[in-house]
Backbone as CSV, one residue per row, in Angstrom:
resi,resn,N_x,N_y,N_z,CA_x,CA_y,CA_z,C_x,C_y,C_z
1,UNK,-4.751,-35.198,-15.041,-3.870,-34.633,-14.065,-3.984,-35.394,-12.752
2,UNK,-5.393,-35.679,-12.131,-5.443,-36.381,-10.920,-4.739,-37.981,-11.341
3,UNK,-4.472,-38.504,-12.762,-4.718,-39.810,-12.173,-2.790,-39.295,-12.538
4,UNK,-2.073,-38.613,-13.253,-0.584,-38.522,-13.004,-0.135,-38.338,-11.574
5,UNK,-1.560,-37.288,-10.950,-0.746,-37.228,-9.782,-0.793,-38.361,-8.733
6,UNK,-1.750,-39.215,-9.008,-1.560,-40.802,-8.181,-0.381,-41.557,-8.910
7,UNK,-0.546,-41.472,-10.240,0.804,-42.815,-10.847,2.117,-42.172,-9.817
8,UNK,2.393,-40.943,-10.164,3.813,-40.608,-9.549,3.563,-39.988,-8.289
9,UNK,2.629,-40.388,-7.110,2.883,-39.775,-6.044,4.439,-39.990,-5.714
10,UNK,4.132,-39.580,-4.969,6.132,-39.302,-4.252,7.143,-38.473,-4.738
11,UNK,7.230,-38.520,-6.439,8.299,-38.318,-7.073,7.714,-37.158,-7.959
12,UNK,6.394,-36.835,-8.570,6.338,-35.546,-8.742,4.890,-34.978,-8.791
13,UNK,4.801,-34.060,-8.381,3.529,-33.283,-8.213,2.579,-32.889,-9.472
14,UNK,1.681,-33.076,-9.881,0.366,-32.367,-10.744,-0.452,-31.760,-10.389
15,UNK,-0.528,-30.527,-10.640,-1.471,-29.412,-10.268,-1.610,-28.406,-11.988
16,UNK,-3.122,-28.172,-11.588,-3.602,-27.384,-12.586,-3.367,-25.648,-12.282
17,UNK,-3.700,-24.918,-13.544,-3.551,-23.420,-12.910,-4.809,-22.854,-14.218
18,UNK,-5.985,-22.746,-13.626,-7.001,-21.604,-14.445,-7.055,-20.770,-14.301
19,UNK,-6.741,-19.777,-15.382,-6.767,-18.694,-15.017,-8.061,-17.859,-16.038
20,UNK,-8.195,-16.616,-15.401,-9.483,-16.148,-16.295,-8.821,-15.338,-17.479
21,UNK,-9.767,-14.670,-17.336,-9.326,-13.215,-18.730,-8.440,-12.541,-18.310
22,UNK,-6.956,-12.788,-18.676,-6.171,-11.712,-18.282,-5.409,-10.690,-19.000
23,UNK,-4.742,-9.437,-19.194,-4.343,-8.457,-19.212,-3.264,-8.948,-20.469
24,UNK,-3.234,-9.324,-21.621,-2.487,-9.651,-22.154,-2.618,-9.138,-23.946
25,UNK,-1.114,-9.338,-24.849,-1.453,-8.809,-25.823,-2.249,-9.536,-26.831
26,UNK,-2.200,-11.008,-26.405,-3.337,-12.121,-26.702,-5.154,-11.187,-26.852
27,UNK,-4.779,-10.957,-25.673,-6.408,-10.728,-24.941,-6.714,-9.108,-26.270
28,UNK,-6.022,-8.360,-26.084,-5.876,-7.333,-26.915,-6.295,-7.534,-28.464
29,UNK,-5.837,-8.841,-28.807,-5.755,-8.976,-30.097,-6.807,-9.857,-31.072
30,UNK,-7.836,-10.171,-29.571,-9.110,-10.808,-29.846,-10.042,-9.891,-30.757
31,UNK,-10.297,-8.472,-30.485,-11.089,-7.502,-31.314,-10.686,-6.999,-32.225
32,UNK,-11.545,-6.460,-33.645,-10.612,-6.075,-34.770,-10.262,-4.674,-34.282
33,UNK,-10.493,-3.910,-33.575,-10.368,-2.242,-33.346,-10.243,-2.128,-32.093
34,UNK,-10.031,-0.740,-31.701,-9.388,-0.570,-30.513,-10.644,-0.232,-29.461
35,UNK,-11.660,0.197,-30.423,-13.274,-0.050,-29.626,-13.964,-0.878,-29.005
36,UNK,-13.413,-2.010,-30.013,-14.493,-3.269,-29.773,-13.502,-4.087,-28.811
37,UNK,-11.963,-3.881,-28.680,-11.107,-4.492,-27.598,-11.704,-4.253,-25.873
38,UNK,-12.103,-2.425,-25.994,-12.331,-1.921,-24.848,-13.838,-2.261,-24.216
39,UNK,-14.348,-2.438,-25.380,-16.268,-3.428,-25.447,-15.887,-4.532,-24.878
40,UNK,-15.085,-5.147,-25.373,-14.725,-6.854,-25.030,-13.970,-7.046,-23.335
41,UNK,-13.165,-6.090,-23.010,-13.189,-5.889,-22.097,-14.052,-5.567,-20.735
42,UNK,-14.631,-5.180,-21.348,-16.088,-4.854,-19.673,-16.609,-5.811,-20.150
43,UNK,-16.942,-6.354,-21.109,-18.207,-7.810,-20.957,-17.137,-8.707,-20.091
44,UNK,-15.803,-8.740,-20.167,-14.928,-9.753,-19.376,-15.147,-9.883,-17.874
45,UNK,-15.053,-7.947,-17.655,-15.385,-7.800,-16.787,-16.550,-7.587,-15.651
46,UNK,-17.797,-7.805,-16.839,-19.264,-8.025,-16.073,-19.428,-9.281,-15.699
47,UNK,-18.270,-10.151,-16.411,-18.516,-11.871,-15.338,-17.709,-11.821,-14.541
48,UNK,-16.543,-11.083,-13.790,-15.611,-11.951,-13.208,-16.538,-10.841,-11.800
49,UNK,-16.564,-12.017,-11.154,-17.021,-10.676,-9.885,-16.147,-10.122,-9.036
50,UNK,-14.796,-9.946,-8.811,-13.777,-9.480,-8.643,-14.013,-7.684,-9.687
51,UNK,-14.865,-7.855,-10.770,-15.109,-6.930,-11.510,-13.973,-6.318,-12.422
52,UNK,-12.598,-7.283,-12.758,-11.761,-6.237,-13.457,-10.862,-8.079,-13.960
53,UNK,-10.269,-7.864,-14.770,-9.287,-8.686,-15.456,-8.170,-9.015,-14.842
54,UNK,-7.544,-9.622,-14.612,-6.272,-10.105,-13.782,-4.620,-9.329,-14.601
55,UNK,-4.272,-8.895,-14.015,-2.593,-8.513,-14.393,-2.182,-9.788,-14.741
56,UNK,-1.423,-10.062,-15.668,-0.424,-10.790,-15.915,0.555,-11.764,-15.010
57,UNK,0.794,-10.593,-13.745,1.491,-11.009,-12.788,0.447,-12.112,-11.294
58,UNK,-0.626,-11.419,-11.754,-1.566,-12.088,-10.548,-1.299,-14.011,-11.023
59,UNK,-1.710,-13.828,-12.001,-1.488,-15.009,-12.770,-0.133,-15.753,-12.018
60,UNK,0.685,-14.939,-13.239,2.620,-15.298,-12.736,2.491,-15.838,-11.000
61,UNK,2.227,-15.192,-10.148,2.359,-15.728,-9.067,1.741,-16.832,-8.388
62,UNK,0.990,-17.008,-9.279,-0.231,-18.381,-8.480,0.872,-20.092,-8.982
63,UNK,1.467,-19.364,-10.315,1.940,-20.265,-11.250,3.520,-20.552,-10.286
64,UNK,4.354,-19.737,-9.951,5.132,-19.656,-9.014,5.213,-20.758,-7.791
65,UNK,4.009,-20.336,-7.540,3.252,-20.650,-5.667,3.287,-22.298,-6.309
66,UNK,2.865,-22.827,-7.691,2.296,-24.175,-7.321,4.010,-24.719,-7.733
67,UNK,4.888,-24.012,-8.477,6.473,-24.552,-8.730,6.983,-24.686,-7.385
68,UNK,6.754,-23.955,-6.322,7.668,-23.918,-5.255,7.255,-24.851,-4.153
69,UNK,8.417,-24.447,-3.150,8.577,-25.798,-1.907,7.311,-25.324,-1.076
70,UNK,7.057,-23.935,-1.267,5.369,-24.043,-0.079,4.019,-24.753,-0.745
71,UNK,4.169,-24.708,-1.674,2.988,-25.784,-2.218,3.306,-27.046,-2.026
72,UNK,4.076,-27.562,-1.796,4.657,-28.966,-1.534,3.834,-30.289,-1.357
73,UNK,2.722,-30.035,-0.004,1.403,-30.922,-0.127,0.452,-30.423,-1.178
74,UNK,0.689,-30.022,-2.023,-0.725,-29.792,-3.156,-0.214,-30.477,-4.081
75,UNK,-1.529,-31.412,-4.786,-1.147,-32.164,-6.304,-2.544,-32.489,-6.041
76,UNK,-2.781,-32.876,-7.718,-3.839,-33.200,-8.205,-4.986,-32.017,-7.936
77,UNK,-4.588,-31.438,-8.152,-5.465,-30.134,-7.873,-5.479,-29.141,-9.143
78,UNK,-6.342,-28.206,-8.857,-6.854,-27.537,-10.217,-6.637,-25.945,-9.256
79,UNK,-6.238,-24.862,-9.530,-5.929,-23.899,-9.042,-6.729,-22.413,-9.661
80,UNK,-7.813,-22.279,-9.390,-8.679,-21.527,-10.027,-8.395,-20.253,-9.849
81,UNK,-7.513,-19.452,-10.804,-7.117,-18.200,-10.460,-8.215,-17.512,-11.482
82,UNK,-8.997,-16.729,-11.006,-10.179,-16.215,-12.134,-10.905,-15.371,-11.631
83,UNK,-10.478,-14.658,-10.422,-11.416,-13.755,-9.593,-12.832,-13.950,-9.595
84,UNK,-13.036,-15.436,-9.035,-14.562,-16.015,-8.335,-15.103,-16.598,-9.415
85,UNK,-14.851,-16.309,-10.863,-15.861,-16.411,-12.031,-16.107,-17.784,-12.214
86,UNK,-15.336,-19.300,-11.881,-15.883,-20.139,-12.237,-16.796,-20.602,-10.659
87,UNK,-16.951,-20.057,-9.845,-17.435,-20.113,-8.582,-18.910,-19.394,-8.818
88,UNK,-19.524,-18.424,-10.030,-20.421,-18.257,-10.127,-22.043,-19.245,-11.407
């Protein structure tokens, strides 16, 4: 990603978007039962220190923010949406 975003400075931007464990029917569909989903869930949430899983939309908007004209000076960048967790 950093070295696209040097080949094409000028003409188009590269930026990353990480996101953590989020709220999805993906995420849901990791456990065989509806027990071990809600188990799998708090262990998600004993790493993120934000303490809870991201909405869907928290996500959606970071992803937004790096499409649009206010991100404009950002490229080559990695966008760590994960409520702190790769920061620990």
């Amino acid at each position: 990603m950093r070295t696209w975003a040097a080949e094409f400075k000028g003409r188009i931007r590269f930026n990353t978007l990480s996101a953590g464990p989020t709220e999805t029917p993906m995420l849901n569909g990791l456990a065989p039962t509806p027990e071990a989903s809600e188990a799998m869930k708090r262990m998600f949430e004993s790493l993120v220190p934000l303490g809870r899983i991201a909405r869907p939309e928290e996500v959606a908007t970071s992803a937004v923010y790096l499409a649009s004209d206010d991100s404009s000076y950002v490229t080559g960048s990695d966008l760590s949406n994960d409520g702190g967790a790769s920061q620990v």
